[in-house]
Each structure stands twice: as structure tokens, then as C-alpha cells.
C-alpha positions as CSV (number, residue, x, y, z in Angstrom):
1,X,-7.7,0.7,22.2
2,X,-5.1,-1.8,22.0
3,X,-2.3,-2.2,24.7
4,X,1.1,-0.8,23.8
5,X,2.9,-4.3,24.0
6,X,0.0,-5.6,21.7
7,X,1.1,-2.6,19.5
8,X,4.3,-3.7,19.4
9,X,4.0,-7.5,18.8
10,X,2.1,-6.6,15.6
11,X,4.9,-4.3,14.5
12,X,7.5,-6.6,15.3
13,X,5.4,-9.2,12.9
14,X,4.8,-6.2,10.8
15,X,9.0,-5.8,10.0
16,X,9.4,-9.5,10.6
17,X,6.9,-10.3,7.4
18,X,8.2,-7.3,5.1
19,X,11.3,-8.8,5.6
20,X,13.0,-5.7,6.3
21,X,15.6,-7.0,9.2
22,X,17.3,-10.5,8.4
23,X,19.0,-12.1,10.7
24,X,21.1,-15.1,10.1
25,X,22.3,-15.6,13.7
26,X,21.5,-13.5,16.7
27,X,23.2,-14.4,20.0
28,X,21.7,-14.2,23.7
29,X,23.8,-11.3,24.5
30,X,24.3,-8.3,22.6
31,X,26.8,-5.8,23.9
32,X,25.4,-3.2,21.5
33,X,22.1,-1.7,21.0
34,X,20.7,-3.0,17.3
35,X,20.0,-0.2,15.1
36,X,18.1,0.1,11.4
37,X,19.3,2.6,9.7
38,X,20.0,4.4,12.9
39,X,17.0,4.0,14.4
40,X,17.0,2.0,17.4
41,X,14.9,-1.3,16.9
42,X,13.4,-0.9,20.0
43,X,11.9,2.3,18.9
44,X,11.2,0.9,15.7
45,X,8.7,-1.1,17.7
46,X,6.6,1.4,18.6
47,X,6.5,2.7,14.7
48,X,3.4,2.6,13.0
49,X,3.3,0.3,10.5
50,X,3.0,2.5,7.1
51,X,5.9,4.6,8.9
52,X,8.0,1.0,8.8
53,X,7.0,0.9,4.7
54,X,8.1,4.5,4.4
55,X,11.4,4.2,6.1
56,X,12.6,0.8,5.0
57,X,10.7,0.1,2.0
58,X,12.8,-1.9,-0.6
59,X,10.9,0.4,-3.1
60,X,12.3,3.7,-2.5
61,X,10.9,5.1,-5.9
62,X,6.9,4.9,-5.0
63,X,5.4,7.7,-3.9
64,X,3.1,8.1,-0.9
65,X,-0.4,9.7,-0.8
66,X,-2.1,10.9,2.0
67,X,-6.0,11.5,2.7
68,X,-6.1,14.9,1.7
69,X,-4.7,13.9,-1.5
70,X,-7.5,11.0,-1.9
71,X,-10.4,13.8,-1.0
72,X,-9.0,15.7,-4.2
73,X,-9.3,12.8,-6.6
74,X,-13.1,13.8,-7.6
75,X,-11.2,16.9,-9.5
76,X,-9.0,15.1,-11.1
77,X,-10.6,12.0,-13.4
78,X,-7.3,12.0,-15.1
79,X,-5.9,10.0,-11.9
80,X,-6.5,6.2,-11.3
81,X,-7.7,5.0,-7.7
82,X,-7.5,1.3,-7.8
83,X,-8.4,-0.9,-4.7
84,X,-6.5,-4.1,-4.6
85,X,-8.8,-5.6,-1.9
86,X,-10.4,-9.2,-2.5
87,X,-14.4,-8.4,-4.4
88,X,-15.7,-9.4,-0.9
89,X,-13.4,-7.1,1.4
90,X,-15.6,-3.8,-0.5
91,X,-18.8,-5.8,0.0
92,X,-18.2,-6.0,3.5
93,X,-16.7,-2.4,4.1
94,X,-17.3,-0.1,0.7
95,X,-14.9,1.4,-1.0
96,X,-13.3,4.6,-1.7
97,X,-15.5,7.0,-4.2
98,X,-14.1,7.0,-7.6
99,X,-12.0,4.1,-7.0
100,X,-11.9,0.9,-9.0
101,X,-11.3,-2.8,-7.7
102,X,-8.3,-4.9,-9.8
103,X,-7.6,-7.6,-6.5
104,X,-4.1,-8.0,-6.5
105,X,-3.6,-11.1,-7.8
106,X,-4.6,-10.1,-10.9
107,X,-3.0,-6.5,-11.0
108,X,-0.2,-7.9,-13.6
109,X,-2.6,-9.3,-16.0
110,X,-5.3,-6.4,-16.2
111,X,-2.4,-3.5,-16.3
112,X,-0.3,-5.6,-18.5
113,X,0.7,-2.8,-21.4
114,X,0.0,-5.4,-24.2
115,X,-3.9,-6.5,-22.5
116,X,-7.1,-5.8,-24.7
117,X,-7.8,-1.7,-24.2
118,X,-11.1,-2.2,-24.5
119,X,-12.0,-4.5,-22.0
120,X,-10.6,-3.3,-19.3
121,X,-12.9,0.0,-20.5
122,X,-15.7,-2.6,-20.8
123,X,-14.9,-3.8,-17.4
124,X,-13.7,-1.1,-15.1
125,X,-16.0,1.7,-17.0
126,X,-12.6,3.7,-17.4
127,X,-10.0,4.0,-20.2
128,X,-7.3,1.5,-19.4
129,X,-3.9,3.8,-17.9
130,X,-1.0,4.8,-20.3
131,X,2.2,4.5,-18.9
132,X,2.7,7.8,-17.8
133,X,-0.9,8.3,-16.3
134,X,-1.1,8.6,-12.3
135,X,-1.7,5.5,-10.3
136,X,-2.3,5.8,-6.9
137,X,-3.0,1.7,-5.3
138,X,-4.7,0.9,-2.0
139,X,-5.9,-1.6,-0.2
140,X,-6.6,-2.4,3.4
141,X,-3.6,-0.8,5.3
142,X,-1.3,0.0,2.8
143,X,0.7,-3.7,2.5
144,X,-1.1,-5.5,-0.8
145,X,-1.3,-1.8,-2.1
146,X,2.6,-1.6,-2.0
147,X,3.1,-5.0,-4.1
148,X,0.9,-3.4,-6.4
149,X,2.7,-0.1,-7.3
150,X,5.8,-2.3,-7.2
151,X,4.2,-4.4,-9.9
152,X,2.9,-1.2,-12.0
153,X,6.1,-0.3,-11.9
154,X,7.8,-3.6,-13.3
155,X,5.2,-3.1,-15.9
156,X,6.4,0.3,-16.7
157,X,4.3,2.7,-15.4
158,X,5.9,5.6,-14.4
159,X,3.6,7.8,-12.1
160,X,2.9,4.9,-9.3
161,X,1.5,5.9,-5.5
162,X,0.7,4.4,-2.4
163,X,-2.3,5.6,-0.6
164,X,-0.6,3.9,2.8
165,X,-3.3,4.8,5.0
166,X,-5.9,3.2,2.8
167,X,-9.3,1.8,3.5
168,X,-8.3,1.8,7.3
169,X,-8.0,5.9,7.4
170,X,-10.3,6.7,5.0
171,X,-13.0,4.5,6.8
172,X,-11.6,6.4,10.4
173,X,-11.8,9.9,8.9
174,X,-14.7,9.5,6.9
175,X,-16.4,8.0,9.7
176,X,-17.3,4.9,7.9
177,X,-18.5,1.6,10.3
């Protein structure tokens, strides 16, 4: 297990590369503790990262998933899974059962509302998603799988979710190596 001050050096590059606290100019000495939406930032430091997405997200609109909600997504086919990993992160590690791989550089052009219907059946083996029909993105840890629901959304898809533990929990729980 990782030390805590390793812990919180990755979350400090963590808020630092979401770009959630800009600083133009921070002096030496600070009478004041610094808060984040009154947290302090010390203690955001020792936040888990998909807790810093949740609580200072610039997307406040997209929904979060957790694993129990993944586990019930054999029941319901009417719900899209898609895995924004890179084709040889899933050859590497697997992916999530019932789950489809659009990498995210390519999210834009393969949910695009005006692309060919029938390829993407032809290519994903599922009908391509209406507007209103449930999207729930993941990736890794829960980062890329952000930029994609914000992207759905832009598109205008309506029902967009976050699976923030993503491949990293499901792997853990699932006991995947």
C-alpha cells in the first residue's frame, strides 16, 4: 500500500491537472487557511480522487454510478456501457461485461447524432443510442470517462453517467489481476 504523503502528491497532481484550483499568485505566507468550497485544502489532500471529480467537477449535471449499479446492467440491455480506454488497455486488463469500447478520442465522431446508424450497429453489435437513451462512460479511474459524458452531453444526449470507480474497482471487487 502506498504511503500517505505518496497519496497525497498524486491528489495534489490529481486537482492540479483537473484544473480545479487556479492560482494566479500565491505568496510565501498565508495568514489564512486556503479553503475550496469550504473544505480545507489540506484535507482535500487526503480526498480520493473520484471524491475531488464529485465535489468540484465543472460538470455538475453528470451523474455518477457506482458498482452495484454496473452489476445490474446485465438486466437492463436498454442501458449503454461504453469503455473509453485505448483498444490495448482491454487487451491488457479485460473489460467490463456488456460493455463496449469507443476510445475517447473518437467518442465525438461515433456518438455524433448525424453518424451512419448502421455502422456503428455493424461495428459495436448494438443499436447506435438515441438521445434520451442511458449512457453510463468509463474508463480507467473515472478521468477520460468524465470528458466523455461531458462530450455526450455537448452532443445532446440527455441521460449521461459516470461509472467513477471504473475499471480500477470493478477489477478490485471482481477480483480481476
Amino acid at each position: 500500500m502506498a504511503s500517505n504523503s505518496v497519496w497525497k502528491r498524486l491528489t495534489l497532481l490529481t486537482i492540479n491537472s483537473l484544473q480545479i484550483l487556479k492560482f494566479s499568485n500565491v505568496s510565501a505566507s498565508i495568514s489564512k487557511p486556503l479553503t475550496v468550497n469550504n473544505k480545507l485544502l489540506s484535507d482535500l489532500a487526503t480526498d480520493s480522487t473520484p471524491n475531488l471529480i464529485k465535489n468540484f467537477s465543472s460538470s455538475a449535471s453528470i451523474q455518477l454510478v457506482e458498482y452495484k449499479d454496473i452489476k445490474e446492467l446485465p438486466k437492463h440491455p436498454e442501458k449503454l456501457l461504453i469503455d473509453v480506454r485505448e483498444p490495448n488497455e482491454l487487451r491488457e486488463t479485460g473489460q467490463i461485461p456488456t460493455s463496449i469500447n469507443i476510445p475517447l478520442g473518437v467518442v465525438a465522431q461515433e456518438l455524433h447524432p448525424d453518424g451512419d446508424d448502421s455502422m456503428f450497429k455493424t461495428k459495436y453489435g448494438r443499436d447506435k443510442p438515441k438521445i434520451d437513451t442511458e449512457l453510463i462512460f468509463h474508463c480507467k479511474v473515472g478521468r477520460r470517462s468524465h470528458n466523455a459524458a461531458e462530450i455526450a452531453q455537448q452532443l445532446g444526449y440527455r441521460n449521461v453517467k459516470n461509472y467513477l470507480g471504473s475499471w480500477t474497482e470493478w477489477a478490485e471487487k471482481e477480483s480481476v489481476k
